[in-house]
N, C-alpha and C positions, 0 to 999 in steps of 0.2 A: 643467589647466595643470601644468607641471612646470620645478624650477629644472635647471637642470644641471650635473650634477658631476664625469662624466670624458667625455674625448671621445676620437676613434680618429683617426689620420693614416694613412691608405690609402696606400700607393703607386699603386695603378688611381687612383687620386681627383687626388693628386698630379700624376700625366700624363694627366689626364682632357682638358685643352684642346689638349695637342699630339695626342692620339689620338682628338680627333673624327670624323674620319674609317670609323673602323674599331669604335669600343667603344661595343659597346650596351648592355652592362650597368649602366654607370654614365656617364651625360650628363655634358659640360663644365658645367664651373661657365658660369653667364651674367653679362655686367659689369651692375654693380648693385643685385643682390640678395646679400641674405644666405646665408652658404656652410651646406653641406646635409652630411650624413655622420654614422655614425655615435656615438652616443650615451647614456649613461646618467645618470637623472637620477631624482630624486624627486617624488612627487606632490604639491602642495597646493592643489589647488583641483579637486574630481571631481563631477561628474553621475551618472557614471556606477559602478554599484555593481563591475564587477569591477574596476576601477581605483581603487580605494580611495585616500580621502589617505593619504601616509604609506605608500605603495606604492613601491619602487622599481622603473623599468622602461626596457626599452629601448626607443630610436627612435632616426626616420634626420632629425632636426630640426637634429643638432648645433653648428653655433657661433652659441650664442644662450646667457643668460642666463637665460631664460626660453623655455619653449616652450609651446608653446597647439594641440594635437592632436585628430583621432577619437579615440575609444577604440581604435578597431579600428586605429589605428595603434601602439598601445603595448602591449607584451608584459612584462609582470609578470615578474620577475627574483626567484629565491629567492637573498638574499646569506646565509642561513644553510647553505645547498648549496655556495656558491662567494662567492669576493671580488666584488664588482661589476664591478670591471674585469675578470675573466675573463670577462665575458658579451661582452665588445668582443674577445676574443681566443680564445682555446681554445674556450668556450662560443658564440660569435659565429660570424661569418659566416665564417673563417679555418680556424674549425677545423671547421666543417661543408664547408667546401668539401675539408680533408685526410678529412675521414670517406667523404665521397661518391667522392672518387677511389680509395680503395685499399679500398673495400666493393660499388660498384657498375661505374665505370669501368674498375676493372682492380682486381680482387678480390684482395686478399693469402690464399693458403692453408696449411696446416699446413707449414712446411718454406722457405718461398719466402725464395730472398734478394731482397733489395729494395736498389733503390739511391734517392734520393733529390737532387735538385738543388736549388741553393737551401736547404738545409737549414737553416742557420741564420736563416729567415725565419718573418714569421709562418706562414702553412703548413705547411712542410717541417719546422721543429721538431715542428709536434705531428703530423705526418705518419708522424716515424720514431716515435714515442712509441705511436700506434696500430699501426703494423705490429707492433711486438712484441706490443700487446695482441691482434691478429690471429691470431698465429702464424707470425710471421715468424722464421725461425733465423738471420739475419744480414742487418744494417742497415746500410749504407752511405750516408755522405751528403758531398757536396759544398759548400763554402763557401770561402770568400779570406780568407788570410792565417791564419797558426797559433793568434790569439787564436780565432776563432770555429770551429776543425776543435776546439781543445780545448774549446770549451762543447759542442759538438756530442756530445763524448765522456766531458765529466766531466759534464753538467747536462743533456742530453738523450737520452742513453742509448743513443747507436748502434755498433757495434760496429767501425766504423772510421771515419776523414776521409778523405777524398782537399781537399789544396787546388791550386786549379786555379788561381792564379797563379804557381804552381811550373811552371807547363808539364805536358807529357806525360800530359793526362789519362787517355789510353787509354793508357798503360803504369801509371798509378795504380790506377784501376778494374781493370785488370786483376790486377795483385796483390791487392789486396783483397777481387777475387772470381775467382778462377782458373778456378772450376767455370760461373762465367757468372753470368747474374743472371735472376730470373723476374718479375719487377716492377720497371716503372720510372715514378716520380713528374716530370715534366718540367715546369719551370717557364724554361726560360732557354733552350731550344733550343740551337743553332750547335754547338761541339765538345762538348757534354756530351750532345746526341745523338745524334753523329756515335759517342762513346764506346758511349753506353748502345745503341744498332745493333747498334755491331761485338759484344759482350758478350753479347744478350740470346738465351736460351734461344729454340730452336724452339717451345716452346710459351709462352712469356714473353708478357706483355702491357704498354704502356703507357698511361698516361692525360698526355692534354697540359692545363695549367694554365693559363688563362689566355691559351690561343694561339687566336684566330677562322679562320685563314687556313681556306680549305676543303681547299687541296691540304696540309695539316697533318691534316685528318682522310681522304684518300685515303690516305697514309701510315701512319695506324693503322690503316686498316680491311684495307689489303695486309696489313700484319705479321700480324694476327691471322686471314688469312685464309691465310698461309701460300702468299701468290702466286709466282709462279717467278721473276716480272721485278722483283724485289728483294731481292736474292740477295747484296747487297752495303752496307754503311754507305754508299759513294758512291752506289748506286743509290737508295737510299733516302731518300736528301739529293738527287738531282738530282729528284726529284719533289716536292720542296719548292718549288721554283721553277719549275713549268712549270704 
């Protein structure tokens, strides 16, 4: 048994009951029962020895006062490594999903400029934060409105904003990466990768965030395939939809 003491608000979680249709990862809440998501909290009450009382640890129990788990549900959390609530963020499931996109889905290499959408979210923050740890020479990232292009650039360290309620995204991105871009972080689709298309080097990769559609992964797998019949941001955007 564990009390608990900080919880996460998801956006996926948030639009979980209008996108039952489509999102497997995370099931609609159901009327009636108690809300699920995740969680950190403290131990005091164990059977079990790796779960110690007095352990702190993560689970996906969340909005409860109390939670009553397997072991094999709760993952031990060092808060002398990290604050506890960075295990809900950086360390959590946010920032393994920025690790996996720009380490295995679409590899940041020694030089790459990277562009990043969404950047001032959970993801995209720590997203452009590893591509420099990667070896990325220049970080790019997108966000609305001047407050969050400047945390983007005073507190998360990327080497320009584009904000794209200014309009003109693709004349933005294109200043700010003139020579093109080799990595693209895609969370939001529509003009930001209508943008990041027109931009992205011949041998460029992106990783889509978040997107199930299938004709969203025929579209990566063209680009990275280097296919003829997509030869254009439009061409590449009208197979989105067919």
């Amino acid at each position: 048994m564990t009390t608990v003491t900080r919880l996460a608000v998801r956006q996926v979680r948030r639009d979980a009951p209008a996108r039952q249709r489509t999102l497997r990862a995370a099931p609609p809440f159901e009327l009636g029962t108690a809300l699920d998501g995740s969680a950190i909290g403290e131990v005091i009450a164990s059977r079990a020895a790796s779960v110690p009382v007095g352990a702190t640890v993560s689970h996906f129990l969340g909005w409860r006062e109390h939670a009553v788990l397997d072991a094999t549900a709760a993952t031990v959390v060092d808060t002398a490594l990290a604050p506890a609530s960075a295990y809900l963020g950086p360390l959590g499931t946010t920032g393994l999903t920025a690790y996996a996109a720009l380490t295995r889905t679409a590899p940041v290499g020694e030089g790459d400029v990277v562009f990043v959408s969404a950047a001032a979210g959970a993801v995209g923050s720590v997203a452009g934060q590893l591509a420099r740890q990667l070896g990325a020479s220049r970080v790019i990232g997108s966000a609305g409105r001047p407050r969050k292009t400047k945390k983007l650039l005073d507190a998360f360290g990327f080497d320009a904003a584009v904000d794209y309620r200014q309009g003109g995204l693709t004349e933005q991105l294109s200043e700010a990466a003139p020579d093109g871009i080799d990595v693209y972080l895609d969370a939001v689709g529509g003009d930001h990768l209508h943008a990041a298309i027109g931009a992205i080097l011949g041998s460029g990769i992106s990783s889509f965030c978040g997107i199930e559609d299938a004709s969203v992964h025929f579209v990566y797998d063209s680009l990275n395939a280097g296919e003829a019949a997509l030869t254009s941001p439009d061409a590449a955007l009208d197979a989105l939809v067919t």
